[in-house]
C-alpha positions in Angstrom: 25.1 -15.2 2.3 24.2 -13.2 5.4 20.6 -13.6 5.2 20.2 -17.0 4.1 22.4 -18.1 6.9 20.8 -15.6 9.6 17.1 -17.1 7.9 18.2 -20.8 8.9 19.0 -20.1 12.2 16.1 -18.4 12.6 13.5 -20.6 11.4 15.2 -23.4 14.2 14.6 -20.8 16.9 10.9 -20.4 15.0 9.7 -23.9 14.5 11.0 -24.9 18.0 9.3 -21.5 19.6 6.3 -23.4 17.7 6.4 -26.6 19.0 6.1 -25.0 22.8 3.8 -22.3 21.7 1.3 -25.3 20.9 1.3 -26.8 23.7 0.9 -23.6 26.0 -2.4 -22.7 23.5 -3.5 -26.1 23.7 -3.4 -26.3 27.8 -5.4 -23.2 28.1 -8.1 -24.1 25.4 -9.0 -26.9 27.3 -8.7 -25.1 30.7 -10.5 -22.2 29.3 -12.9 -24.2 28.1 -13.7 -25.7 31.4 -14.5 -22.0 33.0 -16.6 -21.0 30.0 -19.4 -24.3 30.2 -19.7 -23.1 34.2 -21.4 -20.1 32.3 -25.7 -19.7 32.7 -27.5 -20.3 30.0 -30.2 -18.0 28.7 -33.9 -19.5 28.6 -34.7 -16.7 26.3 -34.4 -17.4 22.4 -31.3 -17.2 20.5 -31.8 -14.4 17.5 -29.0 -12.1 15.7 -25.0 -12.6 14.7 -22.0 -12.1 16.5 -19.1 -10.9 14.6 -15.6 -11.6 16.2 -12.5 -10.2 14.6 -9.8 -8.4 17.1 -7.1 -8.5 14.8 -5.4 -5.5 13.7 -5.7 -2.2 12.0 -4.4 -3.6 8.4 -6.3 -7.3 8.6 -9.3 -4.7 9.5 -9.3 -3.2 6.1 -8.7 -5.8 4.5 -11.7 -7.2 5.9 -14.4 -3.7 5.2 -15.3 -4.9 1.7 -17.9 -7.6 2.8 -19.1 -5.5 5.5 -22.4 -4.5 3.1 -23.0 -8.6 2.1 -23.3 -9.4 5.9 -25.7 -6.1 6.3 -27.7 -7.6 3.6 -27.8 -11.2 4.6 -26.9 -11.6 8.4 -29.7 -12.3 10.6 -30.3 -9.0 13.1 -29.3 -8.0 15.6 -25.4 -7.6 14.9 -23.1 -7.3 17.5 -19.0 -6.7 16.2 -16.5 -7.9 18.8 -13.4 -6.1 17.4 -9.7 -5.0 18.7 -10.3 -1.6 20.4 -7.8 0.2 18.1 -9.9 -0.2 15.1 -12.6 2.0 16.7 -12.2 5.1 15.0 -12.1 3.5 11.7 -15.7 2.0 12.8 -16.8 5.3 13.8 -14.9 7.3 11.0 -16.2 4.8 7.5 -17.6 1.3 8.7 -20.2 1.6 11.0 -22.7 -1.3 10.7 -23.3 -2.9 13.3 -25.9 -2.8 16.1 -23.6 -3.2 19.2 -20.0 -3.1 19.5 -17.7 -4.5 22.2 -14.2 -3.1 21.9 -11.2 -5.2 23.5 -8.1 -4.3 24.7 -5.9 -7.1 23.5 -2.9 -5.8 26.2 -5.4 -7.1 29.1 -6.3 -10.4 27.2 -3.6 -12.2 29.7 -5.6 -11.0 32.9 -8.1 -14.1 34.2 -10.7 -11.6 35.2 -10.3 -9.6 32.3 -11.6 -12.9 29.9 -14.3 -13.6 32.2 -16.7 -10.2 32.0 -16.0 -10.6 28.4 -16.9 -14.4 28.1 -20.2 -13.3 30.3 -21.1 -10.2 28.1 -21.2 -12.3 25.0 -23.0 -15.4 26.7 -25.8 -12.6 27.3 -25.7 -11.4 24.2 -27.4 -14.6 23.2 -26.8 -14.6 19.5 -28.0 -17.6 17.5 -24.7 -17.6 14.6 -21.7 -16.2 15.4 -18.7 -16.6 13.5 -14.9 -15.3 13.5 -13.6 -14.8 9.8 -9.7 -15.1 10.3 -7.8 -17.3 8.2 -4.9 -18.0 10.9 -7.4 -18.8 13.5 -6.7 -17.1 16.8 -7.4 -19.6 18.9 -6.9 -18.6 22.2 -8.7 -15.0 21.6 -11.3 -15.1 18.7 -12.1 -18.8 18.9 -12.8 -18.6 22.5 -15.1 -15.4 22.1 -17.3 -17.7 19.3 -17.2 -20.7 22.1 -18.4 -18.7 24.9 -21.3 -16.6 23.0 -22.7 -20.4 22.9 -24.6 -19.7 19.6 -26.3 -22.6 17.9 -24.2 -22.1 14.8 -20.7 -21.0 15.5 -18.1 -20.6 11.6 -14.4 -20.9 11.1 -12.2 -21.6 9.1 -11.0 -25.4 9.2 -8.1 -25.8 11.3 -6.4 -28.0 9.0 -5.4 -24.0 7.0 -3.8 -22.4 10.0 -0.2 -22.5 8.7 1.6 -22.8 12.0 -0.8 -24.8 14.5 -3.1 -27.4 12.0 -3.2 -29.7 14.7 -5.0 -27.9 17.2 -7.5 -30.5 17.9 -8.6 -28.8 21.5 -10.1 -26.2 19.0 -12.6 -28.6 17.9 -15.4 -28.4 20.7 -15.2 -24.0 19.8 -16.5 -24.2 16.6 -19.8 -26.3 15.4 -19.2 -25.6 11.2 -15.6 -25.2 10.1 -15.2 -24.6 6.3 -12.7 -25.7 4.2 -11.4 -24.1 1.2 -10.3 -25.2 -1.9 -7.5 -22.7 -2.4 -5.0 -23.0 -0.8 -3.3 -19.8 -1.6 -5.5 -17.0 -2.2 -4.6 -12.8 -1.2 -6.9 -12.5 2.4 -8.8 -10.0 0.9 -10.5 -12.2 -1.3 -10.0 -15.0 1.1 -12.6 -13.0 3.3 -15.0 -12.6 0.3 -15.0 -16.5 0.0 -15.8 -16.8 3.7 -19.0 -14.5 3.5 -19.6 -16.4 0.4 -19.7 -19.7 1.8 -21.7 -18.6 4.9 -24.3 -17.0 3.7 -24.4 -19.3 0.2 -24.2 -16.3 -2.1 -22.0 -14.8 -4.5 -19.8 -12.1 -4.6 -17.6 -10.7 -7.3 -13.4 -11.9 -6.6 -12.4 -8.4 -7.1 -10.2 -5.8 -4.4 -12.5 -2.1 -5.3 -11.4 0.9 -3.9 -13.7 2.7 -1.8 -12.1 6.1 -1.9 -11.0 6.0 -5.1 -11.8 10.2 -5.5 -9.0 11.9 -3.3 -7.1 14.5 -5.6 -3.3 13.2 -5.8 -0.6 15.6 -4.9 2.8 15.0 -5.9 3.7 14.1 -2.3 5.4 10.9 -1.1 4.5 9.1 1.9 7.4 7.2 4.1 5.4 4.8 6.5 8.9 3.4 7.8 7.6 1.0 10.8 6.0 -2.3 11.1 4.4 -4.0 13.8 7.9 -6.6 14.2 11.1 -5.0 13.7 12.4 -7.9 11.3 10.4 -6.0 8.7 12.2 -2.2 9.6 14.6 -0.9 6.6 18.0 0.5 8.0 17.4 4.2 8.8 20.1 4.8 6.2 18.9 3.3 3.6 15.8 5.3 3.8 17.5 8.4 4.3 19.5 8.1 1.0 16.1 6.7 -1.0 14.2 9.9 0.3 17.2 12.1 -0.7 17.5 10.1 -4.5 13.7 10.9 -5.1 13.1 14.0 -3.6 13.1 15.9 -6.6 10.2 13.6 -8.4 7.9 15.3 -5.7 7.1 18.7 -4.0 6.5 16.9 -0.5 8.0 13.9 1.4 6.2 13.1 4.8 7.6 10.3 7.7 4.0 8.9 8.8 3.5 6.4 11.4 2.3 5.8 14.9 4.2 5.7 18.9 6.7 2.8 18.0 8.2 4.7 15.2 9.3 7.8 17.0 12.8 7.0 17.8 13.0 5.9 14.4 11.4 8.3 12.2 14.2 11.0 14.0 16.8 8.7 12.9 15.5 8.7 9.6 14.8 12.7 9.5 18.5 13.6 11.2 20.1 11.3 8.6 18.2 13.2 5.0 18.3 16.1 5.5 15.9 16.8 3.1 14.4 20.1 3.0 11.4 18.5 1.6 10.8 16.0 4.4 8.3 16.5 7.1 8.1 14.6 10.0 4.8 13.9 10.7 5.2 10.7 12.9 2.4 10.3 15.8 1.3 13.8 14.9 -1.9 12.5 13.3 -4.9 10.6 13.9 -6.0 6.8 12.4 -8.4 8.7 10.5 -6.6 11.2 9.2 -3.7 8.8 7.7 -6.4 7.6 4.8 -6.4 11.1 3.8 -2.4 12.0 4.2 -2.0 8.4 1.8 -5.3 9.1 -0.1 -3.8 12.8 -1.3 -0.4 11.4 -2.0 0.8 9.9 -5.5 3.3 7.3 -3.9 3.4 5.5 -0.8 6.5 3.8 0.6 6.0 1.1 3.1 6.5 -2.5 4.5 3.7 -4.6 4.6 1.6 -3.5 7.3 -1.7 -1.3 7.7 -0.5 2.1 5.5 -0.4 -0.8 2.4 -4.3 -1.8 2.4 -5.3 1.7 3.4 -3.4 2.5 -0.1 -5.7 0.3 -1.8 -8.9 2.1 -0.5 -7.7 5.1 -2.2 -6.1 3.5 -5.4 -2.7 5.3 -3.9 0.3 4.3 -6.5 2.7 2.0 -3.7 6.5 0.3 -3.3 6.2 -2.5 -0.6 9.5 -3.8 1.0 8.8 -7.6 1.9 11.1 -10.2 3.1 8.6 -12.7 1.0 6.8 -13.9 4.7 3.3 -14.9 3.1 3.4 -12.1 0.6 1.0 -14.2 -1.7 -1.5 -13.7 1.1 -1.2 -10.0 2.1 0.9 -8.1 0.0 -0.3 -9.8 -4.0 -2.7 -6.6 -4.7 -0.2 -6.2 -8.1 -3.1 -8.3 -10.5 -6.2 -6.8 -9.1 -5.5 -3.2 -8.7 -5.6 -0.8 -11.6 -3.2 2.0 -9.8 0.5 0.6 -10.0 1.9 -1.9 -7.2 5.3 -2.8 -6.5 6.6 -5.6 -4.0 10.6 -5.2 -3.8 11.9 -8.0 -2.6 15.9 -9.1 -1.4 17.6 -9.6 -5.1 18.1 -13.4 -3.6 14.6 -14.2 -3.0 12.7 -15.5 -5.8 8.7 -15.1 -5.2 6.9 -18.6 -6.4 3.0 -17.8 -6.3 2.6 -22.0 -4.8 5.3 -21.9 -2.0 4.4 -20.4 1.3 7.5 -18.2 3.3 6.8 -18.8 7.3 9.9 -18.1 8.6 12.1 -14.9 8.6 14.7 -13.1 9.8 15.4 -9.4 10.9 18.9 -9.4 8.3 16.5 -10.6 5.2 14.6 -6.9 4.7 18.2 -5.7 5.1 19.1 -7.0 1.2 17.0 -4.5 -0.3 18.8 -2.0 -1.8 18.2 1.4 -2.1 18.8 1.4 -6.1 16.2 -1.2 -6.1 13.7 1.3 -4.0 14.6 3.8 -5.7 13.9 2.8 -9.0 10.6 1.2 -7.8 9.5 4.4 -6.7 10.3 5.8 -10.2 7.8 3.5 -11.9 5.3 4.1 -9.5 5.2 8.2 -10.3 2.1 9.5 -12.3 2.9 10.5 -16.1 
């Protein structure tokens, strides 16, 4: 009963965390808003498409499929305004854009900071621009659209951001919100829809991946760390999973970035595996898509190692406490290699009801026997 218990008190702290987190974003929309209309305006004619989209590595991905639709249909010149992490992945696979300007999300807080950026994109002068996410971010993306001053500026409708739907100081930012039909739908496609409905053309509802060719070893990959910490597995737990199914392969590598450091040791001390390679912040973005590419299992939460397993049809076991897994995590019925979301035994996934809330003890349910025997149906024959 843990869980449930430690999920209800939760989701009091979350909703009322909420209720002042709205009113904070709404205060500086408007006040934001204010500082951007003191902008010039450019004489000159408005031509070419602003892309803005600084969310993280993982949304990135999920986002690269409809990067050759807007090649083909977006009005040139395009400038990409994207989260400066994601760079070498740009420079690496999905380079296609005219102009780039990379922010730094940490300085997003500093007043000055907001301003050069707010004036770069005013002079950039585009005529659409447009910011694809699904939970609007208003106080970053949105802003970035409002300030560009384009003629024709899309979002997504409000009325779908599941936390803040009544963000009417959003309003003035955005000049064509779309509305969808679905209500649930994986963000992967989600994304195809939005290019869809911009553009008025048609693009096949499928996930395709683009590196579909590595040659699969019989390694696993252990990519133990999430961005939030309510999502992190024991140490233990993963310690006696990678003992359990270390004989199904010839390599086990701990992958990840900076914030898993501490952990990854905790996790290496406590196997001692002779198989198992630490290998955390030891390798670049880039080369992670070949380290998961190569392998013939991945073992992860949901976070970025996930979608960069379905680029390279990578067999993968997903620990989820069920937090909008319909949205990110439902690759099972579109992918042909073999996906499995393990859930806490007490959580029952229904495809029409949305999980907002969490709690750090609910991704603590999983059991290793249920890990373990996930990983064992996701081995290649």
């Amino acid at each position: 009963m843990f869980p449930r218990l430690s999920l209800f008190v939760s989701s009091i702290l979350q909703n009322r965390k909420q209720k002042k987190d709205f009113l904070k974003i709404e205060s500086f929309l408007r006040n934001e808003q204010k500082s951007i209309d003191f902008l010039p305006l450019i004489a000159e004619p408005k031509k070419g498409t602003l892309i803005v989209k600084c969310d993280d590595i993982g949304d990135f991905l999920l986002w690269q499929q409809v990067i050759p639709f807007i090649k083909a249909n977006a009005d040139g010149p395009i400038t990409f305004v994207g989260n400066s992490v994601i760079q070498p992945l740009i420079e690496a696979w999905f380079d296609f854009a005219d102009h780039y300007i990379w922010i730094k999300k940490s300085k997003w807080d500093d007043d000055n900071y907001r301003m050069e950026i707010y004036k770069q994109l005013r002079l950039i002068n585009a005529k659409v621009a447009f910011t694809p996410l699904f939970t609007r971010h208003f106080r970053m993306d949105d802003l970035m659209v409002y300030a560009s001053n384009a003629e024709t500026r899309f979002a997504w409708d409000r009325c779908h951001h599941p936390y803040f739907p009544q963000m009417s100081a959003s309003d003035s930012l955005i000049t064509n919100p779309i509305k969808s039909k679905d209500v649930l739908k994986l963000e992967y496609l989600r994304h195809i829809e939005f290019i869809e409905r911009i553009y008025n053309i048609e693009i096949p509802h499928e996930v395709k991946p683009l590196f579909p060719n590595f040659t699969k070893y019989k390694t696993l990959i252990v990519f133990p760390a999430a961005n939030t910490k309510s999502r992190w597995w024991n140490f233990k737990k993963y310690a006696q999973t990678i003992k359990a199914v270390s004989p199904l392969f010839d390599k086990v590598f701990l992958m990840g970035g900076p914030n898993a450091v501490e952990y990854a040791k905790q996790i290496e001390q406590a196997a001692k595996e002779p198989k198992l390679s630490n290998m955390v912040n030891q390798t670049e973005l880039t080369e992670l898509m070949a380290f998961i590419g190569e392998a013939s299992v991945l073992l992860c939460p949901d976070t970025s190692a996930m979608h960069f397993s379905m680029l390279t049809a990578t067999n993968t076991v997903v620990l989820s406490n069920g937090n909008n897994w319909q949205r990110f995590a439902n690759y099972q019925p579109y992918v042909q290699s073999k996906f499995k979301i393990v859930f806490p035994s007490y959580f029952k996934p229904e495809p029409n009801k949305v999980k907002l809330n969490y709690s750090g003890a609910e991704i603590q349910a999983i059991t290793v026997s249920q890990v373990v025997e996930a990983i064992k149906e996701c081995v290649p024959n």
